[in-house]
mmCIF entry with sequence, helices, sheets and N, C-alpha, C, O atoms, coordinates in Angstrom:
data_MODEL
# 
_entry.id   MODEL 
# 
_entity.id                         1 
_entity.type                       polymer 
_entity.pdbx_number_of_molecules   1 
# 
_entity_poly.entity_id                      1 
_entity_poly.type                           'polypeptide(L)' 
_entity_poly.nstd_linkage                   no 
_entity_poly.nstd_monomer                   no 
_entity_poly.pdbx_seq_one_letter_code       
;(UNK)(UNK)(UNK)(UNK)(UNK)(UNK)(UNK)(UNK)(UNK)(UNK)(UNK)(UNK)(UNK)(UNK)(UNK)(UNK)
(UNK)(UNK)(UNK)(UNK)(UNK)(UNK)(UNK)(UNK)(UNK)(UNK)(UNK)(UNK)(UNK)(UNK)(UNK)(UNK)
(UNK)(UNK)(UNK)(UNK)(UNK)(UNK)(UNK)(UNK)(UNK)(UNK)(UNK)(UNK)(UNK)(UNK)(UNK)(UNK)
(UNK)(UNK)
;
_entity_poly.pdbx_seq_one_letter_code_can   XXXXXXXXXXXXXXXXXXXXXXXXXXXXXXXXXXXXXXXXXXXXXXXXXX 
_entity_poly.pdbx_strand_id                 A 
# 
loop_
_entity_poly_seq.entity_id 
_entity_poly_seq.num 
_entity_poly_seq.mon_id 
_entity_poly_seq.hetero 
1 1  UNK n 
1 2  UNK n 
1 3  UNK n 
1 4  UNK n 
1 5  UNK n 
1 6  UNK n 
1 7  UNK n 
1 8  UNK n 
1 9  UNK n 
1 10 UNK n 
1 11 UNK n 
1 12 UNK n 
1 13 UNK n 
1 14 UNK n 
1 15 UNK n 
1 16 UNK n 
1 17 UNK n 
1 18 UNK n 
1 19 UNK n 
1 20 UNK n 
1 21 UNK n 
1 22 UNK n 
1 23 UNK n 
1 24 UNK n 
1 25 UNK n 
1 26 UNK n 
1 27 UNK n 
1 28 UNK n 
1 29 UNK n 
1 30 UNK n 
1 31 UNK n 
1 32 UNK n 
1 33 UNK n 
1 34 UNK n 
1 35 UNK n 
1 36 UNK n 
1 37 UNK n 
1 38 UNK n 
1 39 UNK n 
1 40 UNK n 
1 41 UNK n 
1 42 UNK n 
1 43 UNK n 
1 44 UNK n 
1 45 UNK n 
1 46 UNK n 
1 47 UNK n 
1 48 UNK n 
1 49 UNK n 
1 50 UNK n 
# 
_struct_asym.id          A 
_struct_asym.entity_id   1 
# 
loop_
_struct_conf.conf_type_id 
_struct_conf.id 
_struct_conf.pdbx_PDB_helix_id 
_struct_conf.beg_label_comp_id 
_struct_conf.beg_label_asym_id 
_struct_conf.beg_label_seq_id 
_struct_conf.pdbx_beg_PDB_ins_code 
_struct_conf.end_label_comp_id 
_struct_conf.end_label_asym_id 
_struct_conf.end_label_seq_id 
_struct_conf.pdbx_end_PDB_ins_code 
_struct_conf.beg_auth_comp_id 
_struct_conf.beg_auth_asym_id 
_struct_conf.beg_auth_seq_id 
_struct_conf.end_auth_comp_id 
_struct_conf.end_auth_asym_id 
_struct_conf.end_auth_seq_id 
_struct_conf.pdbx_PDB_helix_class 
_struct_conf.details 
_struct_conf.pdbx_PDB_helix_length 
HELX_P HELX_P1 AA1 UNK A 2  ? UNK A 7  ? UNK A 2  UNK A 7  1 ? 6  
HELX_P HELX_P2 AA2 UNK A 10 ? UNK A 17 ? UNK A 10 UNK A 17 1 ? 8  
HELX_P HELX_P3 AA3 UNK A 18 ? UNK A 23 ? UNK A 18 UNK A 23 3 ? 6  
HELX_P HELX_P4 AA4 UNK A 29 ? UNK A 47 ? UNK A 29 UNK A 47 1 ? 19 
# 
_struct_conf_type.id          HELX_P 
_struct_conf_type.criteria    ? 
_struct_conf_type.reference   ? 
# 
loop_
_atom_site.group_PDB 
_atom_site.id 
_atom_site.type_symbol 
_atom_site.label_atom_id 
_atom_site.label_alt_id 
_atom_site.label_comp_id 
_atom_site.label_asym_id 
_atom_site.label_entity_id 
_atom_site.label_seq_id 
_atom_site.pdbx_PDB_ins_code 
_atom_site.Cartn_x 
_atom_site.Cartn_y 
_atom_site.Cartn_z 
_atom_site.occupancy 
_atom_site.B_iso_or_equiv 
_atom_site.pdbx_formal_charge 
_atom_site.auth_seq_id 
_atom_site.auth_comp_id 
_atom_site.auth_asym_id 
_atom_site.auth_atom_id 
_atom_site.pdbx_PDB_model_num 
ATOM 1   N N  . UNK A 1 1  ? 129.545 106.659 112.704 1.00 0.00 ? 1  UNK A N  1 
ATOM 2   C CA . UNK A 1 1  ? 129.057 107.994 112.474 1.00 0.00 ? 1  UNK A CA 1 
ATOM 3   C C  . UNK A 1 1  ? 130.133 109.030 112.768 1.00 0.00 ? 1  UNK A C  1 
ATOM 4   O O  . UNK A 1 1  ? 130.103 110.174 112.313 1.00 0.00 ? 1  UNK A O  1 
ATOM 5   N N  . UNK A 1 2  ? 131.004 108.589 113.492 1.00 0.00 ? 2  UNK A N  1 
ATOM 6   C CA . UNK A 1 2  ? 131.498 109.531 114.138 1.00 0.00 ? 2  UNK A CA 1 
ATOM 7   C C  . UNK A 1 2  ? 133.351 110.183 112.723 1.00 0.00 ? 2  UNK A C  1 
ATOM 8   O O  . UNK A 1 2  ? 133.781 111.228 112.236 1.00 0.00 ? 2  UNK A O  1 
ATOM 9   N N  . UNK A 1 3  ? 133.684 108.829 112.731 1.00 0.00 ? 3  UNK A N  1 
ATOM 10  C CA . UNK A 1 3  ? 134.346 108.650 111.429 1.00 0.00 ? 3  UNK A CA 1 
ATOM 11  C C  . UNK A 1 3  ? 134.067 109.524 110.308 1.00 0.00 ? 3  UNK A C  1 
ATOM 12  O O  . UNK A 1 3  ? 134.975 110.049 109.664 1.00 0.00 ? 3  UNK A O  1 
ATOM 13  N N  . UNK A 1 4  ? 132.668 109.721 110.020 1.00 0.00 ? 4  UNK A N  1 
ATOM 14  C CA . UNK A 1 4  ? 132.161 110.518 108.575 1.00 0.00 ? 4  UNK A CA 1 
ATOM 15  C C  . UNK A 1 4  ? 132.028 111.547 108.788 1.00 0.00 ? 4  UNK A C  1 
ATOM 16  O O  . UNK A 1 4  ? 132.343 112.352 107.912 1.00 0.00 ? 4  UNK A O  1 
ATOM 17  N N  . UNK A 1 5  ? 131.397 112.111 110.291 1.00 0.00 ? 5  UNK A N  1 
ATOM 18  C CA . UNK A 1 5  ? 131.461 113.584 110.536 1.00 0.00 ? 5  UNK A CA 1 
ATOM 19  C C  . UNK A 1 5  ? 133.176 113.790 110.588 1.00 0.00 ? 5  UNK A C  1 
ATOM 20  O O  . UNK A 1 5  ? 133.376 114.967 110.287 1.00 0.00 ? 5  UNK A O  1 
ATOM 21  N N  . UNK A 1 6  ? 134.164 113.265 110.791 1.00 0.00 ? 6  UNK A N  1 
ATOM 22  C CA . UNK A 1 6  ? 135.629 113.915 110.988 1.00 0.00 ? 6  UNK A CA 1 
ATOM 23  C C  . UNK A 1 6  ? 135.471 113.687 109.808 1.00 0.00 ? 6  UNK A C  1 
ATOM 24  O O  . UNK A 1 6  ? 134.818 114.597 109.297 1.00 0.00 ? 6  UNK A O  1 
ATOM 25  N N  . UNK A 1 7  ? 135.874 112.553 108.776 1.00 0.00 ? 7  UNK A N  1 
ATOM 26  C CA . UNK A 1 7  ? 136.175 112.311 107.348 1.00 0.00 ? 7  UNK A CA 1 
ATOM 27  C C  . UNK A 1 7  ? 135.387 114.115 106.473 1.00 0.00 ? 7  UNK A C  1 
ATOM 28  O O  . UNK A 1 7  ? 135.974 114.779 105.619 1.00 0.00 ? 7  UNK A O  1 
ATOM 29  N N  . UNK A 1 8  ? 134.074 114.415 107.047 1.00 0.00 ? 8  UNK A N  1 
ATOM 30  C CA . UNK A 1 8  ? 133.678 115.282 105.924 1.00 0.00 ? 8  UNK A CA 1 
ATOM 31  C C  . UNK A 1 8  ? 133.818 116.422 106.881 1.00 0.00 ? 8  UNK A C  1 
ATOM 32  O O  . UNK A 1 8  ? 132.815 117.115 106.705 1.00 0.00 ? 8  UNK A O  1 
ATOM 33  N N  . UNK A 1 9  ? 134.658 117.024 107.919 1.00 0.00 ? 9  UNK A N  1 
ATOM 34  C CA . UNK A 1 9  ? 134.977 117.695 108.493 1.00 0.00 ? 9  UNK A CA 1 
ATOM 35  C C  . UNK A 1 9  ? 136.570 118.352 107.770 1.00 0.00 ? 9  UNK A C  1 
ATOM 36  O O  . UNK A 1 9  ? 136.999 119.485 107.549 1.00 0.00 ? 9  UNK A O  1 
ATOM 37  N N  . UNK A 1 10 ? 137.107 116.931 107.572 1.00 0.00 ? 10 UNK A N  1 
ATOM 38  C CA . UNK A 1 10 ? 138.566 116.988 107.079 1.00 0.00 ? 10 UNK A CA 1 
ATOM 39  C C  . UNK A 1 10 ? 138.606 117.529 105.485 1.00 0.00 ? 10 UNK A C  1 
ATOM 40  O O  . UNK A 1 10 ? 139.540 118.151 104.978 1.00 0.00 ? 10 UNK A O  1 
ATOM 41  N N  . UNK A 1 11 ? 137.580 117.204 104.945 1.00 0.00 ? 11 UNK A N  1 
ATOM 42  C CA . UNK A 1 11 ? 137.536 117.590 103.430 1.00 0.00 ? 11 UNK A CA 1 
ATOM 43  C C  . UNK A 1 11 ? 137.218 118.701 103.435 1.00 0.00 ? 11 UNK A C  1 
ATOM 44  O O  . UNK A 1 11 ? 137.721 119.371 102.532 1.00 0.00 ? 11 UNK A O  1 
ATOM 45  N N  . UNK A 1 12 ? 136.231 119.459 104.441 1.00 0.00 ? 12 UNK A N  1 
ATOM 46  C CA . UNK A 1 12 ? 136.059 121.394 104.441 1.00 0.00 ? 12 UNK A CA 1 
ATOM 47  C C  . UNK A 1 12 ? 136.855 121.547 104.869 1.00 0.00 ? 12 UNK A C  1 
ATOM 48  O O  . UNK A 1 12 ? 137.090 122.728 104.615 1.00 0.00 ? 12 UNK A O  1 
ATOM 49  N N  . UNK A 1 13 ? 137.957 121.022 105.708 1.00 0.00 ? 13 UNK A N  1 
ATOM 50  C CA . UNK A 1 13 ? 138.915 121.888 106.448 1.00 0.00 ? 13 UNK A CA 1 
ATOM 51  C C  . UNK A 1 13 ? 139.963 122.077 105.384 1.00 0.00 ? 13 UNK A C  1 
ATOM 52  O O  . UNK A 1 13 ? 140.471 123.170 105.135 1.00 0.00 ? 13 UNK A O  1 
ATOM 53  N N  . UNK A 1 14 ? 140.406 120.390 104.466 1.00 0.00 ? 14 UNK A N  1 
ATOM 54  C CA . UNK A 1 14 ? 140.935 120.632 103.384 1.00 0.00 ? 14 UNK A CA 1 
ATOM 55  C C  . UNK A 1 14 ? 141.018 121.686 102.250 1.00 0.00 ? 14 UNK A C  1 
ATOM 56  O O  . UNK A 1 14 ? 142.097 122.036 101.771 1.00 0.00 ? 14 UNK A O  1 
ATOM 57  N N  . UNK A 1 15 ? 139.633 122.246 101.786 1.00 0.00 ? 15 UNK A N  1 
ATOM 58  C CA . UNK A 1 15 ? 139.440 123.149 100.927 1.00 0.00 ? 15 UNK A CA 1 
ATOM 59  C C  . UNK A 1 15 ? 139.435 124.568 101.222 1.00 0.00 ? 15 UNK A C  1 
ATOM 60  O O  . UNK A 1 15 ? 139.416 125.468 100.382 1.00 0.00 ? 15 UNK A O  1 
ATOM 61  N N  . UNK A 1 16 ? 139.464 124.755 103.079 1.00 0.00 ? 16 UNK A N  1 
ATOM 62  C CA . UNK A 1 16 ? 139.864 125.953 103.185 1.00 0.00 ? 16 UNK A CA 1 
ATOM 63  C C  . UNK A 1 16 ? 141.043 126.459 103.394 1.00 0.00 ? 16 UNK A C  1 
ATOM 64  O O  . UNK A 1 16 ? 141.427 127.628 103.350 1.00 0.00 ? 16 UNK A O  1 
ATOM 65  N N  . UNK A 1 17 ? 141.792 125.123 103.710 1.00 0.00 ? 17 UNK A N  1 
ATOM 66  C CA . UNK A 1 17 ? 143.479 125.540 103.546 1.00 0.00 ? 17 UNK A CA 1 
ATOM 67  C C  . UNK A 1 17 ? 143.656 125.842 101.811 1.00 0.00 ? 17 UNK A C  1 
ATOM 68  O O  . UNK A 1 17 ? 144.221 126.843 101.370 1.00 0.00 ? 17 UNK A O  1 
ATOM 69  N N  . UNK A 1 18 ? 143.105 124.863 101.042 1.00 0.00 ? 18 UNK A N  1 
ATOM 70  C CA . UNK A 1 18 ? 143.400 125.266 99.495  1.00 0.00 ? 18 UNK A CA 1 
ATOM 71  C C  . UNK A 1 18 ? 142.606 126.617 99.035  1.00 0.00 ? 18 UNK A C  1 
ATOM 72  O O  . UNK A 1 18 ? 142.473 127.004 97.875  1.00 0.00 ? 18 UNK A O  1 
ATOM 73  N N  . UNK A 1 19 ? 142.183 127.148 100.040 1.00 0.00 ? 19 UNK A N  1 
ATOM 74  C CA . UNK A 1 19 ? 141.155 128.329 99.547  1.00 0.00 ? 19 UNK A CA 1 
ATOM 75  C C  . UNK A 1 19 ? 142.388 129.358 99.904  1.00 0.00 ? 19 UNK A C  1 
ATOM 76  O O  . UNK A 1 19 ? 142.638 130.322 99.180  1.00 0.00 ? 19 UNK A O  1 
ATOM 77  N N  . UNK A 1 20 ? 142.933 129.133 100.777 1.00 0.00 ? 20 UNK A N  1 
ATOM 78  C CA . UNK A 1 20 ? 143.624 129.792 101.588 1.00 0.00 ? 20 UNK A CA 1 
ATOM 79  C C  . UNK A 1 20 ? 145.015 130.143 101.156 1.00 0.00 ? 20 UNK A C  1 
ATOM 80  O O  . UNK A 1 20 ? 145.395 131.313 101.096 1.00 0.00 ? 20 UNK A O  1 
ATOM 81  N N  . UNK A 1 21 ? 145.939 128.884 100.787 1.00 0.00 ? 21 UNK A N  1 
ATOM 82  C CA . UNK A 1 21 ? 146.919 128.778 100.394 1.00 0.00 ? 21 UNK A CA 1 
ATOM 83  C C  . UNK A 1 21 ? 147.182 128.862 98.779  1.00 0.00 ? 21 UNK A C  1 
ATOM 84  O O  . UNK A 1 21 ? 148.003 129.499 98.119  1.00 0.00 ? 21 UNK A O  1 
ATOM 85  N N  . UNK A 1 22 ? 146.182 127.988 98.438  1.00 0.00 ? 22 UNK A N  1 
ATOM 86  C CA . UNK A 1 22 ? 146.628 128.252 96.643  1.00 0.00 ? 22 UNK A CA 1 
ATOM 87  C C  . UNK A 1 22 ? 146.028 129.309 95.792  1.00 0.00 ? 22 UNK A C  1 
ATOM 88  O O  . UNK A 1 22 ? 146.619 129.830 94.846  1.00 0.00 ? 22 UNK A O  1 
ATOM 89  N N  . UNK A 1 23 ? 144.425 129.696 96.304  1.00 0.00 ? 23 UNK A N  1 
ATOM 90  C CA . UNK A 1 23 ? 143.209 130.880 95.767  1.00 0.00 ? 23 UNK A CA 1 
ATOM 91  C C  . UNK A 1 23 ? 143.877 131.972 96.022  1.00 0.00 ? 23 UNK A C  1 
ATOM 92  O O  . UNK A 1 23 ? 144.142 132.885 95.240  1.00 0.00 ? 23 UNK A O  1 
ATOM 93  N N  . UNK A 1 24 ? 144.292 131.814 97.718  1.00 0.00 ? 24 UNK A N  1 
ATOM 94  C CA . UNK A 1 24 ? 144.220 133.334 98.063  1.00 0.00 ? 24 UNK A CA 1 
ATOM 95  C C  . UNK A 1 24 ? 143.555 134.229 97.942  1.00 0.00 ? 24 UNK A C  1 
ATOM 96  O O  . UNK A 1 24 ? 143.669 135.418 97.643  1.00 0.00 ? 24 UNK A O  1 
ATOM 97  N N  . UNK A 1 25 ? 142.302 133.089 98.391  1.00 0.00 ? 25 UNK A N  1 
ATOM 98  C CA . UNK A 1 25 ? 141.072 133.869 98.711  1.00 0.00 ? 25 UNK A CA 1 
ATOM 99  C C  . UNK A 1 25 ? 140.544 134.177 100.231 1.00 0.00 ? 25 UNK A C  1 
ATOM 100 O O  . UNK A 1 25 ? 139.555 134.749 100.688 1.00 0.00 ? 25 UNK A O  1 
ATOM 101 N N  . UNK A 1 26 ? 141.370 133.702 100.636 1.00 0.00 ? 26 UNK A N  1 
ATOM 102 C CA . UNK A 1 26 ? 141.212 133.642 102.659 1.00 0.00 ? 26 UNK A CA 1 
ATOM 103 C C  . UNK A 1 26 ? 140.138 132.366 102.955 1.00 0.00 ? 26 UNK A C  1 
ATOM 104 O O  . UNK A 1 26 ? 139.237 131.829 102.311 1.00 0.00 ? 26 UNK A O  1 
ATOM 105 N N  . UNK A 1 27 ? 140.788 132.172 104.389 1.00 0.00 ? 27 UNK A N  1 
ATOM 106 C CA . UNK A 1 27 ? 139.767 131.246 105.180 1.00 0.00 ? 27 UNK A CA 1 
ATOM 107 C C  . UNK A 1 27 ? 138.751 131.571 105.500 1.00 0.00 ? 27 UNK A C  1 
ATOM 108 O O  . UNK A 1 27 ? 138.664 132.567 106.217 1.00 0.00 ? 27 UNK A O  1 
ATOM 109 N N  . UNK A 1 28 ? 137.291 130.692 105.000 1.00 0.00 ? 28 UNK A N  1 
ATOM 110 C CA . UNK A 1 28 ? 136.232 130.983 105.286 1.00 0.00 ? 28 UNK A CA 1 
ATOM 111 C C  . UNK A 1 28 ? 135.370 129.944 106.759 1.00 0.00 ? 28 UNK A C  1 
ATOM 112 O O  . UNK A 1 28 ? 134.975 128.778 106.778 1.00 0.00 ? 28 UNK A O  1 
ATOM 113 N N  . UNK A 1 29 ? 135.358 130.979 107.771 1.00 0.00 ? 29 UNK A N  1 
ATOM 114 C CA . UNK A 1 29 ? 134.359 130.058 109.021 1.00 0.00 ? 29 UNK A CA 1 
ATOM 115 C C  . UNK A 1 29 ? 133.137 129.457 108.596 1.00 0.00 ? 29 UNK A C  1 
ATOM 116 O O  . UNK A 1 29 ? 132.551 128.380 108.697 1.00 0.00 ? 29 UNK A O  1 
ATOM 117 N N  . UNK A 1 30 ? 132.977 130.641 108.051 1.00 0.00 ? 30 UNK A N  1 
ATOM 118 C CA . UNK A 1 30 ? 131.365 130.812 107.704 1.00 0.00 ? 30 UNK A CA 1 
ATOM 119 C C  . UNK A 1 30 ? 131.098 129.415 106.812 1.00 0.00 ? 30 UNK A C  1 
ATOM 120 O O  . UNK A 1 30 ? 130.054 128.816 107.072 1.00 0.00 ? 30 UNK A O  1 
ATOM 121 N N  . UNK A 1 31 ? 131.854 128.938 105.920 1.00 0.00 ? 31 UNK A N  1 
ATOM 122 C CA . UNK A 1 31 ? 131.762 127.828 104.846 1.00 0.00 ? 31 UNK A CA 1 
ATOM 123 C C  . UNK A 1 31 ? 132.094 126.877 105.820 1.00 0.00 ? 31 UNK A C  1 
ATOM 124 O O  . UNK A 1 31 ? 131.289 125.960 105.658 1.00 0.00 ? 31 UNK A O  1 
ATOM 125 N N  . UNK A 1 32 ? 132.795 126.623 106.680 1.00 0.00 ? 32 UNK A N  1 
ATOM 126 C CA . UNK A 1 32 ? 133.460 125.070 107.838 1.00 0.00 ? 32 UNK A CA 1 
ATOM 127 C C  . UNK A 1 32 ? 132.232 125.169 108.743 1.00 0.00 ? 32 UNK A C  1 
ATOM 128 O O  . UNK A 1 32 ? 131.662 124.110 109.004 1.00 0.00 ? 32 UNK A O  1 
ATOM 129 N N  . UNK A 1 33 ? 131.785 126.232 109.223 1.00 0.00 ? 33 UNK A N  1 
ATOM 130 C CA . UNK A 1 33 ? 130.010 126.115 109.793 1.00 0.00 ? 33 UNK A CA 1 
ATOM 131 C C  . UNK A 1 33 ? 129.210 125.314 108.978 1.00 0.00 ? 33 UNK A C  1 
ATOM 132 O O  . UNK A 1 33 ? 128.611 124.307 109.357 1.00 0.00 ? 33 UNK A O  1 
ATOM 133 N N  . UNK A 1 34 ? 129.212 125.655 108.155 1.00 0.00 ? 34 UNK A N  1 
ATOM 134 C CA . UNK A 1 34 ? 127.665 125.188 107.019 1.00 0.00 ? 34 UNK A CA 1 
ATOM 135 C C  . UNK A 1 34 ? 128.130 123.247 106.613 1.00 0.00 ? 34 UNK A C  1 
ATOM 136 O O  . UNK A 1 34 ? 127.511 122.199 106.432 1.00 0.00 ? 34 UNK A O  1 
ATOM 137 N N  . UNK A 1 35 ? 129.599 123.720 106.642 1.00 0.00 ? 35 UNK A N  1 
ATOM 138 C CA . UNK A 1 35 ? 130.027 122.497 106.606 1.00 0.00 ? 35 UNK A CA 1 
ATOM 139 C C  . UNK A 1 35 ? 129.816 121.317 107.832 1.00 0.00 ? 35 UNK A C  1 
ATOM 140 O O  . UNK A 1 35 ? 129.645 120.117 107.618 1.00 0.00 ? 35 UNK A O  1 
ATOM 141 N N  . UNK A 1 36 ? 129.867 121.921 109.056 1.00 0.00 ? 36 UNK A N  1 
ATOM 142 C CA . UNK A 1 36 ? 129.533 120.910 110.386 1.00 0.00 ? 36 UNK A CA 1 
ATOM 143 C C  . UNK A 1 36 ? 127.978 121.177 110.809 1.00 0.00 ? 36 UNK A C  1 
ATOM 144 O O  . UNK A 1 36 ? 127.296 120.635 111.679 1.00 0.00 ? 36 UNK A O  1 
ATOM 145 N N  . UNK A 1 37 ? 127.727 122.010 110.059 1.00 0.00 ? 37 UNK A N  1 
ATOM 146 C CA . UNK A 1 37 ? 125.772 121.733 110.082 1.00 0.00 ? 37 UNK A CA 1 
ATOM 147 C C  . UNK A 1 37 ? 125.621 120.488 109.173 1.00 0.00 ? 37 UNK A C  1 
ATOM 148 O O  . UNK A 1 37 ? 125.040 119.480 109.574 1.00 0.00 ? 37 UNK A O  1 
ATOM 149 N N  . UNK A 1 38 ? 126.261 120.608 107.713 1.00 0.00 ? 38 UNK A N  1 
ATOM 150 C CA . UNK A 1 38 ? 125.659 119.474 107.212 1.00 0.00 ? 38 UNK A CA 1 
ATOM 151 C C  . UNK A 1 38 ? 126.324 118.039 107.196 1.00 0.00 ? 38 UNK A C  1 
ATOM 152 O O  . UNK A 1 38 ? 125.872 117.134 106.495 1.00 0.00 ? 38 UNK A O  1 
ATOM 153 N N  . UNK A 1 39 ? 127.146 117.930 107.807 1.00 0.00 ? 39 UNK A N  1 
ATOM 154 C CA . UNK A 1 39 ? 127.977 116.774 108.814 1.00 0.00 ? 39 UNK A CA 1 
ATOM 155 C C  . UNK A 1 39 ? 126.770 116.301 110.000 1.00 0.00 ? 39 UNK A C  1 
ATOM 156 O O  . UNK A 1 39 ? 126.481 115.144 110.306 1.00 0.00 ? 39 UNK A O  1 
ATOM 157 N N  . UNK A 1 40 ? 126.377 117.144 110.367 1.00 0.00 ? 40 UNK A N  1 
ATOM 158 C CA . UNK A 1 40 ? 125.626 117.019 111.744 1.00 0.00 ? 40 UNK A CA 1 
ATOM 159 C C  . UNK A 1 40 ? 124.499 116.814 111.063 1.00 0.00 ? 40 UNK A C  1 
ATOM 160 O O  . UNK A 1 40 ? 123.974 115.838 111.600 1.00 0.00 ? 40 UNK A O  1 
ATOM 161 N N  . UNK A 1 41 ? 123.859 117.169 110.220 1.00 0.00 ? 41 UNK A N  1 
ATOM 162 C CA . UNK A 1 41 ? 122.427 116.825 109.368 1.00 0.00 ? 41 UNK A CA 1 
ATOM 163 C C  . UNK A 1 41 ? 122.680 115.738 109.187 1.00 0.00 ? 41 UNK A C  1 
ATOM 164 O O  . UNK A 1 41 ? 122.024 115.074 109.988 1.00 0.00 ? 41 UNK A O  1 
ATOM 165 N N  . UNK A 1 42 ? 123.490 114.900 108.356 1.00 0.00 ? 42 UNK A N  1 
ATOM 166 C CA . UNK A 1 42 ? 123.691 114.143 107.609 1.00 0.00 ? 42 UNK A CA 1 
ATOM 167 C C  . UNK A 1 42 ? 124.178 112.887 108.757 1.00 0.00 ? 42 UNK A C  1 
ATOM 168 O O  . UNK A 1 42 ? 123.943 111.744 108.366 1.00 0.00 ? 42 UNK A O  1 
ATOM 169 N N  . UNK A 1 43 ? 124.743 113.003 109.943 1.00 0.00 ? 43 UNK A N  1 
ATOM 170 C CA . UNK A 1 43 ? 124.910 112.100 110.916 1.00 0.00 ? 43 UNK A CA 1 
ATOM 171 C C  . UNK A 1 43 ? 123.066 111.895 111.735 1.00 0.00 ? 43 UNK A C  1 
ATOM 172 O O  . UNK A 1 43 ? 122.360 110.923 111.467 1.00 0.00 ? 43 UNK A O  1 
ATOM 173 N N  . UNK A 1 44 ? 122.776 112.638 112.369 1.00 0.00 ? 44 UNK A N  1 
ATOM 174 C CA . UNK A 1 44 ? 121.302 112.297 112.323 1.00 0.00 ? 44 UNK A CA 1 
ATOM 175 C C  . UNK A 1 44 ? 119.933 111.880 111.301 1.00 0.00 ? 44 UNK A C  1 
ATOM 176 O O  . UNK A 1 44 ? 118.869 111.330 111.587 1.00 0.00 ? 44 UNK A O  1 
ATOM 177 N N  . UNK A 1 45 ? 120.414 112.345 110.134 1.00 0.00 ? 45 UNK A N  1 
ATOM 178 C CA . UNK A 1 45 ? 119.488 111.488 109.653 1.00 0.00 ? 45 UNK A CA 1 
ATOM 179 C C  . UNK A 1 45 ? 119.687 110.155 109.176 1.00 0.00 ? 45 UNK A C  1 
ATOM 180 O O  . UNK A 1 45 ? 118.810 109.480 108.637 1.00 0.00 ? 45 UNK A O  1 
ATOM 181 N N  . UNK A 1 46 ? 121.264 109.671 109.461 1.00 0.00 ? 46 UNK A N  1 
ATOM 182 C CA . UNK A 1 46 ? 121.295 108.474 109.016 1.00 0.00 ? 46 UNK A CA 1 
ATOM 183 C C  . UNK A 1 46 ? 121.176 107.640 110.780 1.00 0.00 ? 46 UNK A C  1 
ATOM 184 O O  . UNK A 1 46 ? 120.646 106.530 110.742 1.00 0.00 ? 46 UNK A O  1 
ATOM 185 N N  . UNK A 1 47 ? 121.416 107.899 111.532 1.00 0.00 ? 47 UNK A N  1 
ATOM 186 C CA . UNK A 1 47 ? 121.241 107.209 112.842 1.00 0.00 ? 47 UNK A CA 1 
ATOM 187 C C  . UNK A 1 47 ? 119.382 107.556 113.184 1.00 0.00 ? 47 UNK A C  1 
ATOM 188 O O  . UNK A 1 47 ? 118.810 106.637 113.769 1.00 0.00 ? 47 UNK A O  1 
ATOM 189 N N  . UNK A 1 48 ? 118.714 108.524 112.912 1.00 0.00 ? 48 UNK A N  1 
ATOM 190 C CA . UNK A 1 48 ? 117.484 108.555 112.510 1.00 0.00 ? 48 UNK A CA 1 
ATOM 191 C C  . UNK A 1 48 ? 116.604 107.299 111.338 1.00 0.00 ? 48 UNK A C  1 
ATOM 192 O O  . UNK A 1 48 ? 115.380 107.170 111.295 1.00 0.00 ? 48 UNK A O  1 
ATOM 193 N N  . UNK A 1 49 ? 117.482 106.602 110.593 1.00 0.00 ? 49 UNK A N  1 
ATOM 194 C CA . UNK A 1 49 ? 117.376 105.475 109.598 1.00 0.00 ? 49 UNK A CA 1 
ATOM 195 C C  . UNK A 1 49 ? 117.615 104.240 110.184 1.00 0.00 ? 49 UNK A C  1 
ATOM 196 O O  . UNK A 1 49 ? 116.958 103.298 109.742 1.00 0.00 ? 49 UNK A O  1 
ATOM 197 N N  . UNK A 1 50 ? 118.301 104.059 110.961 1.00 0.00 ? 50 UNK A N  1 
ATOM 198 C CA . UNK A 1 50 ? 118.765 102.749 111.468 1.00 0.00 ? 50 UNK A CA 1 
ATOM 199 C C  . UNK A 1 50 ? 117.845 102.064 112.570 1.00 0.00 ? 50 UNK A C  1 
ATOM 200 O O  . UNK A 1 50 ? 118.159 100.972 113.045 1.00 0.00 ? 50 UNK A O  1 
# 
């Protein structure tokens, strides 16, 4: 579990450096929040399954 929350931690963090660096649209918190809410959703409901 812990693996998939970093793995899909690393892919928002990924897209806000490319938001950042190539858009130049700035870094968004607010989107890497929503992003470790649904990391954190998505880790309890699968240990909620098992």
């Amino acid at each position: 579990m812990r693996s998939a929350f970093a793995f899909t931690m690393a892919i928002g963090a990924g897209k806000e450096i490319y938001d950042s660096e190539v858009r130049r649209v700035g870094w968004s918190w607010r989107d890497l929040v929503a992003d470790a809410a649904g990391a954190l959703a998505g880790s309890a409901l699968i240990a909620h399954c098992r």
